[in-house]
Structure formats: C-alpha cells, structure tokens
MARTORVEX-331423 format. One record per residue (C-alpha): x, z, y; residue number from 1; residue in one letter. Coordinates in Angstrom, 3 decimals. Last residue first. Layout:
<rs>
     east       up    north num residu
        X        Z        Y NUM      A
...
</rs>
This chain:
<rs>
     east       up    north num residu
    9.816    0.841   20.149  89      X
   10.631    4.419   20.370  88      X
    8.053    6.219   18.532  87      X
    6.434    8.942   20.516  86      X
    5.085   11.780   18.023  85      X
    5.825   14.698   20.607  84      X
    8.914   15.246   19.144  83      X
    9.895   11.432   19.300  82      X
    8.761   11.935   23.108  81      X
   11.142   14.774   23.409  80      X
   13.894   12.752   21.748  79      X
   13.178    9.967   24.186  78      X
   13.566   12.633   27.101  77      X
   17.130   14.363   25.807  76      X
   18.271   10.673   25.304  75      X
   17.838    9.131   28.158  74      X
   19.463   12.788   30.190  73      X
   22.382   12.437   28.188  72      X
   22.851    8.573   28.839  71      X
   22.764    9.477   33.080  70      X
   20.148    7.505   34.725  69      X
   20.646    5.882   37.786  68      X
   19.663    6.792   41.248  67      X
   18.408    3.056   42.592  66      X
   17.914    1.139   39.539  65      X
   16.215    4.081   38.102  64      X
   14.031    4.732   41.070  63      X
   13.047    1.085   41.497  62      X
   11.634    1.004   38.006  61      X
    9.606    3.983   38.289  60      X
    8.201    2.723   41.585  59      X
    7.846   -0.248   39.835  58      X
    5.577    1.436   36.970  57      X
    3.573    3.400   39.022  56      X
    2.812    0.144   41.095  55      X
    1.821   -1.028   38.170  54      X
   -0.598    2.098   36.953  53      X
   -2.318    2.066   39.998  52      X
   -2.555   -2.172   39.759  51      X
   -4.664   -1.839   36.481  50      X
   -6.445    1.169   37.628  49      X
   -7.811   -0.445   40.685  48      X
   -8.371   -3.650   38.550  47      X
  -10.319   -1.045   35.970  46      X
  -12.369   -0.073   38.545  45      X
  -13.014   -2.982   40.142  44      X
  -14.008   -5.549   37.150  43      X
  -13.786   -9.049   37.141  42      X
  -10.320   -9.493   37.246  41      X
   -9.672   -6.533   34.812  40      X
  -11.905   -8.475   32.561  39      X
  -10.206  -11.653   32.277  38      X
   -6.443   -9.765   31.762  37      X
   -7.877   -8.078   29.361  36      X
   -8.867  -10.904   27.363  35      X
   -6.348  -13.166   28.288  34      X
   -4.135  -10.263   26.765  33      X
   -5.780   -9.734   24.046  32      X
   -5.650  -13.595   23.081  31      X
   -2.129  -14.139   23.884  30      X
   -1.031  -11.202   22.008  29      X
   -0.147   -7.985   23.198  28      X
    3.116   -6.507   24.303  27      X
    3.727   -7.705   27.756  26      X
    4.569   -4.157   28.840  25      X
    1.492   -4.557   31.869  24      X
   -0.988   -5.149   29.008  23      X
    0.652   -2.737   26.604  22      X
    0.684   -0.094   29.493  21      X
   -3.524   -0.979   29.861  20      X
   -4.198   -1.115   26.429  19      X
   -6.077    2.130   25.944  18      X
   -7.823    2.599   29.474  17      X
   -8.191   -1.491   29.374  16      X
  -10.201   -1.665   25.938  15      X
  -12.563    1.538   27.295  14      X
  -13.430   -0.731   30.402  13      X
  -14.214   -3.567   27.913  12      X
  -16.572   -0.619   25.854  11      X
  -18.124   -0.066   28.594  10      X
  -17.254    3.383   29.984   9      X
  -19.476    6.492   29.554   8      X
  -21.433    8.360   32.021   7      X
  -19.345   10.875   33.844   6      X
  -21.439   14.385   33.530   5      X
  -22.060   16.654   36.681   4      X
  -24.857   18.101   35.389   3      X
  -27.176   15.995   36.643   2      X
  -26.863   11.892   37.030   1      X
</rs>
C-alpha cells in the first residue's frame, strides 16, 4: 500500500459502519440484525468497533443515571440535532 491510502471496506464491514447504533438500538429487523450480528462475530475489526461503540454507549448511560440531566439542557441538544437534520425518533 503507497501513498498512505486505506483500502476500502467490504461491503459487510461498510453494512456495520452504517448500522452499527441501529444494531446496538435494537432497531432493525430480525433479519438485519442476524445479519450483522453474524458478521461482527466473524470479523475483528468490526467486533472491535461493535463493542467500542457499546461501551460508549454505557458509559453514556451510566453518566446520566449517575449526574442527571436537567429538561433544559435535553432539549437545547435535541433541538441542535433537529438543526443539524437529526430527527428525533
């Protein structure tokens, strides 16, 4: 490899950069998610990723049971994402 390029990702690897919160939200269907859930076992990198962006997640998670979150503070950062083109689901 020259030039410092990445080569590209399989297309499965591609599939679990996109889907990956999905995934972990429990928002696909069955199919997808066996799917995904199939290839991250069978594939470092994107397991690595997988469980980097759980543990992100319950870190999250642990922080808001822990410190709270005031309703003014919710809002001002979901209408930011709405901004941004974010719909709340």
């Amino acid at each position: 490899m020259s030039g410092g390029q990445i080569p590209p990702l399989p297309p499965e690897c591609m599939e679990v950069l996109k889907h990956v919160w999905d995934f972990l939200d429990d928002q696909m269907s069955e199919d997808a998610t066996e799917r995904l859930r199939a290839h991250i076992a069978g594939c470092e990198g994107c397991f690595q990723y997988a469980t980097f962006q759980q543990n992100f997640l319950d870190a999250l998670g642990a922080m808001r049971r822990r410190w709270g979150v005031k309703p003014e503070l919710r809002e001002k950062v979901l209408t930011a994402l709405r901004d941004e083109g974010y719909a709340e689901k």
